[in-house]
N, C-alpha and C positions, 0 to 999 in steps of 0.2 A: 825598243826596236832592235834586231840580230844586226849584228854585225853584217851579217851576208845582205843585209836589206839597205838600198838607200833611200834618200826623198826624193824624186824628182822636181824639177824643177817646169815649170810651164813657159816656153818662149812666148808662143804666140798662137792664137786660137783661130780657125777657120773655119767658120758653120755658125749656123742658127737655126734650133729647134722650132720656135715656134708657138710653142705649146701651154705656155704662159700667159696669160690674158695680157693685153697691154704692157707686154713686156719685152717690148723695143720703145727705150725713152730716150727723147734729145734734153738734155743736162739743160738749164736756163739758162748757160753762158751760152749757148749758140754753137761750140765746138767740139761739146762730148757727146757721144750716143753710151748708151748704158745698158744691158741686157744681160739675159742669165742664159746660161748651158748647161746643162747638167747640175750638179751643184756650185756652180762656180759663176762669181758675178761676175760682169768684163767691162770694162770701160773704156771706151776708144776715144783717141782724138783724130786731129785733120791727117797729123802727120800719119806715112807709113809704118807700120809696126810701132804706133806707139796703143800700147795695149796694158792698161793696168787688171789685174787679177785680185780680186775679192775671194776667198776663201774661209771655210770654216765651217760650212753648212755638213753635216753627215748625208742628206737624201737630195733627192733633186728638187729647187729652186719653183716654186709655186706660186709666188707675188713677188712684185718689185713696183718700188716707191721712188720717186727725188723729192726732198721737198723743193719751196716754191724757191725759197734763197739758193738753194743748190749745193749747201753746206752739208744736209746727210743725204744719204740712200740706205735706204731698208729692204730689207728682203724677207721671207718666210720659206719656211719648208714643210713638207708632208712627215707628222712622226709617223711612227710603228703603230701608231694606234690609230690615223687617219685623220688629227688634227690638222689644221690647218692654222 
């Protein structure tokens, strides 16, 4: 990365696309909701601005998973070729 370029950092996220099938999930503890924006997964809890950020996807977010114990969340994306 140049010099002249930084990372950004993400505080807090506001919106929801939508456009994800079943991709507004409440977590099985009962206090997280979980959903993707763009490519980035987001996981909220009760409190205000407590938002964790999932990152690493290159294209925008096409499935979302929790499993039953609530221990992973999966995600997929659309490649360049239209996989899924």
């Amino acid at each position: 990365m140049s010099a002249d370029f930084k990372n950004l950092r993400i505080d807090s996220i506001i919106g929801f696309g939508g456009s994800v099938h079943d991709g507004l999930l409440k977590h099985p503890d009962g206090v997280h909701t979980v959903y993707s924006l763009g490519s980035t997964v987001v996981v909220c809890g009760k409190a205000p601005n407590s938002q964790e950020f999932l990152q690493g996807h290159t294209n925008v977010v096409s499935c979302l998973s929790v499993s039953k114990s609530g221990r992973y969340i999966a995600s997929g994306q659309v490649t360049h070729m239209g996989f899924q």
